[in-house]
C-alpha angles and dihedrals in degrees: 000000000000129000113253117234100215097169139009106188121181097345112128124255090241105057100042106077092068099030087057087040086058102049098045083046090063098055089051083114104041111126095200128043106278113188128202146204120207110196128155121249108224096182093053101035098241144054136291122208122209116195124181135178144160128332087026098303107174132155138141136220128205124212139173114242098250095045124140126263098229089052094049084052099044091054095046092049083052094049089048083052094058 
């Protein structure tokens, strides 16, 4: 079951698209609905992303802006595996 996008706030067009194809990629395995938050992070130059799911899962993962996709995928996957 994928991981639901809810919200993608000041992050640049251009860099969206893959950052957000990353993110759903990494919850390809989940057994239960996971939900995430994609916001930028002004004060560290890049983006944090909150996902949350059933019986009060919550973490968040921070990124720099230019980061790779298969290392956004590869920490999230890491954060779901908590």
């Amino acid at each position: 079951m994928p991981i639901t996008i809810f919200d993608t706030k000041g992050i640049p067009a251009t860099r969206r698209e893959r950052i957000e194809t990353a993110v759903v990629a990494a919850g390809r395995n989940v057994t239960s609905p996971h939900e995430a938050w994609i916001a930028a992070d002004p004060f560290r130059g890049g983006f944090k992303v909150l996902l949350t799911g059933p019986h009060g899962f919550e973490r968040s993962v921070s990124f720099v802006l230019d980061e790779e996709p298969g290392v956004i995928t590869a920490h999230i996957r890491a954060a779901l595996d908590d």
